[in-house]
ROLORO-458248 format. One record per residue (C-alpha): residue number from 1; residue in three letters; x, y, z. Coordinates in pm, 1 decimal, decimal comma. Each point is the difference from the previous one (the first is absolute). Layout:
ROLORO-458248
+------+------+----------+----------+----------+
| zaro | miro |     east |    north |       up |
+------+------+----------+----------+----------+
|  NUM |  ALA |        X |        Y |        Z |
...
+------+------+----------+----------+----------+
END
This chain:
ROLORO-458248
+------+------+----------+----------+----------+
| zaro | miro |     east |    north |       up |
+------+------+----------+----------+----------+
|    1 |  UNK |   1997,1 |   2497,0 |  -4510,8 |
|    2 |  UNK |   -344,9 |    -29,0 |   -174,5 |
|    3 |  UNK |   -313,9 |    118,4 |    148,1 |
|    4 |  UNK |    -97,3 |   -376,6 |     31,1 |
|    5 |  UNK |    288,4 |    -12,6 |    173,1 |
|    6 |  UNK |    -44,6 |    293,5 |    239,8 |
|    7 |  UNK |   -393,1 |   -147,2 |     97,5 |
|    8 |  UNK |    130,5 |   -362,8 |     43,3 |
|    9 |  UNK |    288,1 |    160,6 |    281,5 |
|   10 |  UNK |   -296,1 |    208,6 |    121,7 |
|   11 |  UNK |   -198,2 |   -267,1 |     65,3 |
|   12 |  UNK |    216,6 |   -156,7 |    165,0 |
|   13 |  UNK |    143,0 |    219,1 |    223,4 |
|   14 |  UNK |   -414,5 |     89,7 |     73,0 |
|   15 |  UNK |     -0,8 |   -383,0 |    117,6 |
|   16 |  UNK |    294,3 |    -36,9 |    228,8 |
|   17 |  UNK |   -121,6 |    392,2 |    150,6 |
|   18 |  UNK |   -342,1 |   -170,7 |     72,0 |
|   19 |  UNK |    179,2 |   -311,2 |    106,6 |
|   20 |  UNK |    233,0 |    176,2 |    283,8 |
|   21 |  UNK |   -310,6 |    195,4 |     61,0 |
|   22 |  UNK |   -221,6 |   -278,9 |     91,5 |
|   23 |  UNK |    233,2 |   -203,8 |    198,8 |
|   24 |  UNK |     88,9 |    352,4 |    230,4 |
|   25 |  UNK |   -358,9 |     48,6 |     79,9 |
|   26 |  UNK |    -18,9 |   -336,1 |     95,9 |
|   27 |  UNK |    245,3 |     20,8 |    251,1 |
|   28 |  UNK |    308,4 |   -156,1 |   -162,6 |
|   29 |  UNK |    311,7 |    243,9 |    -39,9 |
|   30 |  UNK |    322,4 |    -91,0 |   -171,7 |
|   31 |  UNK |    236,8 |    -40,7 |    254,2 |
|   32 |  UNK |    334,0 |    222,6 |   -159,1 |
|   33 |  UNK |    237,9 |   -182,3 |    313,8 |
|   34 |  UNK |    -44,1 |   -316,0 |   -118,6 |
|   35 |  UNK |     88,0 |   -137,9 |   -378,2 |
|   36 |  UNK |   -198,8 |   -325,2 |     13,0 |
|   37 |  UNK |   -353,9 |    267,8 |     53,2 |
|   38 |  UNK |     67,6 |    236,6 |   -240,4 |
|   39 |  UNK |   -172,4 |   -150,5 |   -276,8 |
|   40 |  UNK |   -226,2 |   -276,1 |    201,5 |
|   41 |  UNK |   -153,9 |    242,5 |    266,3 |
|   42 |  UNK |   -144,3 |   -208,8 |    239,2 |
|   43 |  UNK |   -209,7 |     38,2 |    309,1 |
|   44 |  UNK |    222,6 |   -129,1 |    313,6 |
|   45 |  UNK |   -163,7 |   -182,1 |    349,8 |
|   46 |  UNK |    242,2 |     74,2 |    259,5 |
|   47 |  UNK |    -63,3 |   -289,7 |    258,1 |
|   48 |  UNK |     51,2 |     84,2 |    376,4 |
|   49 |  UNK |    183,2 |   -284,6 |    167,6 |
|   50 |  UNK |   -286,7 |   -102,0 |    128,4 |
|   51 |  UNK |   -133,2 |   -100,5 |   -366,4 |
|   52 |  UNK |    324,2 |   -138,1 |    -42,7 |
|   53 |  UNK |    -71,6 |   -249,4 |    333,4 |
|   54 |  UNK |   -365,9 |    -83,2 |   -114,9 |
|   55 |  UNK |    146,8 |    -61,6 |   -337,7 |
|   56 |  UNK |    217,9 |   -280,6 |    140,7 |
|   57 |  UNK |   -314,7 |   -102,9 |    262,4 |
|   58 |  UNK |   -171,9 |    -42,1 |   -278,8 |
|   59 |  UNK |    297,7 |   -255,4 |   -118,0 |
|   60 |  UNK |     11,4 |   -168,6 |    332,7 |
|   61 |  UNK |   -390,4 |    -54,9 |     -9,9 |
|   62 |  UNK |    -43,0 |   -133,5 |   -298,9 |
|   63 |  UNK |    293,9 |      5,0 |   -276,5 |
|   64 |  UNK |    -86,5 |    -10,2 |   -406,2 |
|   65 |  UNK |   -381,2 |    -70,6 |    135,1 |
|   66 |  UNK |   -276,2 |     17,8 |   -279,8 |
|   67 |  UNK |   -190,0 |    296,5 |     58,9 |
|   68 |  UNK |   -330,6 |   -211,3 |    159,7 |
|   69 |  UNK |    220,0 |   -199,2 |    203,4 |
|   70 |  UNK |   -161,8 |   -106,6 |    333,9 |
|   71 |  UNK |    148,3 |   -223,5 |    223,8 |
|   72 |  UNK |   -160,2 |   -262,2 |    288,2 |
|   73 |  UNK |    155,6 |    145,2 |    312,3 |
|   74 |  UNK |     46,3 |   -224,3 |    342,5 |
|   75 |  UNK |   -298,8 |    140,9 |    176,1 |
|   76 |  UNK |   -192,3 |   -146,5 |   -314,8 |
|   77 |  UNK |    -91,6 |    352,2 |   -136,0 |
|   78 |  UNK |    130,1 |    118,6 |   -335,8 |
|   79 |  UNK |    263,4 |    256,9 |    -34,4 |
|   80 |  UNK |     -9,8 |    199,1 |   -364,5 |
|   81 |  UNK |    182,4 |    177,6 |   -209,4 |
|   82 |  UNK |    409,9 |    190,3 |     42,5 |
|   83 |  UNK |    -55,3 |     63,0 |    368,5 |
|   84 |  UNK |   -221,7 |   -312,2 |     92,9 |
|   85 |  UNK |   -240,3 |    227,5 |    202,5 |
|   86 |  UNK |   -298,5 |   -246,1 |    110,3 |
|   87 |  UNK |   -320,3 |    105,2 |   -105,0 |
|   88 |  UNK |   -120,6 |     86,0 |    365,2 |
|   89 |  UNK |    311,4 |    237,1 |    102,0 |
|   90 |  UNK |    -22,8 |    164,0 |   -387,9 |
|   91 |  UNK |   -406,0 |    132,6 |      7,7 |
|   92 |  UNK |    137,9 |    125,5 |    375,9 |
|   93 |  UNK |    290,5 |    199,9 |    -82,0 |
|   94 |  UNK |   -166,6 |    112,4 |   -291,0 |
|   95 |  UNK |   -263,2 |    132,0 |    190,1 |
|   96 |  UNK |    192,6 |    107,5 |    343,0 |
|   97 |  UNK |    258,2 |    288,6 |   -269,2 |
|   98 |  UNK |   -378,8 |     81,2 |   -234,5 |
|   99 |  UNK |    202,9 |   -152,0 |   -319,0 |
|  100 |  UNK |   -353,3 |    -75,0 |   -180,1 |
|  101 |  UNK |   -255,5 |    190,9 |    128,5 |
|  102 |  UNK |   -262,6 |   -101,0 |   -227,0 |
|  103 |  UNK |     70,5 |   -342,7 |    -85,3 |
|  104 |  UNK |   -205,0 |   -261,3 |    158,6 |
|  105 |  UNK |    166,6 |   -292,5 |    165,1 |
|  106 |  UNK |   -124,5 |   -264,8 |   -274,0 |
|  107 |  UNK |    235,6 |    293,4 |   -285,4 |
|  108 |  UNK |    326,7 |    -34,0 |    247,9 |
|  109 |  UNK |     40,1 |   -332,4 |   -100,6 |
|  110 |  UNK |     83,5 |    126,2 |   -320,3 |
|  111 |  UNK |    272,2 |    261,4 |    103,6 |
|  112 |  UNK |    173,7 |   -298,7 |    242,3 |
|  113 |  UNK |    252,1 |   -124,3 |   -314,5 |
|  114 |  UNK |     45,0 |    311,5 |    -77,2 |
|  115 |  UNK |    416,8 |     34,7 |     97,9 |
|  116 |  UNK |     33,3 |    365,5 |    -11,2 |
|  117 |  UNK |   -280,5 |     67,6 |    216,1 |
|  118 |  UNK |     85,6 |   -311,6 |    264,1 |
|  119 |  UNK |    341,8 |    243,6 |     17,4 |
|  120 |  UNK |   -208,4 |    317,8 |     83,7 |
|  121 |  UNK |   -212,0 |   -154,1 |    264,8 |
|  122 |  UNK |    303,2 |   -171,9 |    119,5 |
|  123 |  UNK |    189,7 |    384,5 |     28,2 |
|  124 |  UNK |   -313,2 |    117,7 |    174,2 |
|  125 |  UNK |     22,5 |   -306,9 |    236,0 |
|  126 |  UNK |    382,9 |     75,8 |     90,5 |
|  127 |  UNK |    -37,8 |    338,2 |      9,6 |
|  128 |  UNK |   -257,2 |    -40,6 |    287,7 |
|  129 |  UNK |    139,4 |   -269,7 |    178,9 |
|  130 |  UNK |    335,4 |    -54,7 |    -82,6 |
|  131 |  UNK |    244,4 |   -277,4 |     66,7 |
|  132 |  UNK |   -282,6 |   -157,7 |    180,5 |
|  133 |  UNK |   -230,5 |      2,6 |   -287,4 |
|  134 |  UNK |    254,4 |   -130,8 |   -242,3 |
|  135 |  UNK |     87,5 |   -270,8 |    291,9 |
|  136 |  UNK |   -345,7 |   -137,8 |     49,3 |
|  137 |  UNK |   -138,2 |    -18,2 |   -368,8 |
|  138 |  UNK |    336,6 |   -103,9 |   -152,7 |
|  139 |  UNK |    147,9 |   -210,3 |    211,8 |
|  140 |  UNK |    172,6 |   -242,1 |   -194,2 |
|  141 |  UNK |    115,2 |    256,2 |   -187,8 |
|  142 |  UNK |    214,6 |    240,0 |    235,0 |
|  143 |  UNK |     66,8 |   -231,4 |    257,3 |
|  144 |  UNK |     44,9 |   -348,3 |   -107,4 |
|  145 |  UNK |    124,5 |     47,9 |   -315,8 |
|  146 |  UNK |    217,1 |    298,8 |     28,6 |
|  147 |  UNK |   -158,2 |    301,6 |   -141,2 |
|  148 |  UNK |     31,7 |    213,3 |    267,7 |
|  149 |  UNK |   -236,3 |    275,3 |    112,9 |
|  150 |  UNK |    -75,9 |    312,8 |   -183,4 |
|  151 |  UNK |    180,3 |    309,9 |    -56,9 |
|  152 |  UNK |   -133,8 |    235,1 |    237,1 |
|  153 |  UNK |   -304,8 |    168,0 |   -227,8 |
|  154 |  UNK |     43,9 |    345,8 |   -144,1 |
|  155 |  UNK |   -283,8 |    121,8 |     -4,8 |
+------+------+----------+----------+----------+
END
């Protein structure tokens, strides 16, 4: 082995040191259980089952909607985004579990097709109230068209 050699293995072994060393203080660790993480480390969500139901609420609501999708509800007010919250209900269970303090209610309009947060606020909402919060906003959902209530929150 040359000494070109010898710096070119150096280098590299320099690179995939600072590599590991990066992704560890990032939080990712290489998983030694499982063969399909040892060389893709990845960063893993566990979802509750309560994810898991708003997941398929979100189905139930509105299935392979665009992400601005609103929708012209019976009572003639629009219903928008995954979880169809209606503008109204939205800026007051934003406000009722202090989601975004600081945001004025012309700015919530812009958080409304947002899906991941329409599935916090709708956790708070359950949370709080339960089957009977799940029963009166989604309706359709859980009763008429089969989705059942929630899992009884964990937390």
């Amino acid at each position: 082995m040359t000494l070109k050699h010898f710096v070119w293995a150096a280098i590299i072994a320099l690179a995939i040191f600072g590599a590991y060393a990066t992704l560890r203080s990032l939080g990712y660790e290489l998983d030694k259980k499982e063969k399909n993480n040892r060389y893709f480390p990845t960063k893993e969500v566990r979802k509750d089952m309560l994810d898991l139901w708003l997941d398929r609420l979100a189905d139930f609501e509105c299935q392979n909607c665009p992400d601005n999708f609103r929708h012209l509800d019976k009572n003639n007010l629009y219903s928008y985004g995954c979880l169809q919250f209606q503008k109204n209900t939205f800026y007051a269970e934003v406000r009722r579990y202090k989601l975004l303090p600081f945001t004025e209610d012309a700015e919530l309009m812009n958080w409304i097709y947002d899906c991941q947060f329409q599935k916090s606020l709708a956790r708070y909402m359950i949370q709080a109230g339960g089957f009977a919060s799940a029963r009166s906003h989604w309706y359709t959902s859980v009763v008429l068209r089969g989705l059942g209530y929630p899992p009884v929150p964990e937390n």
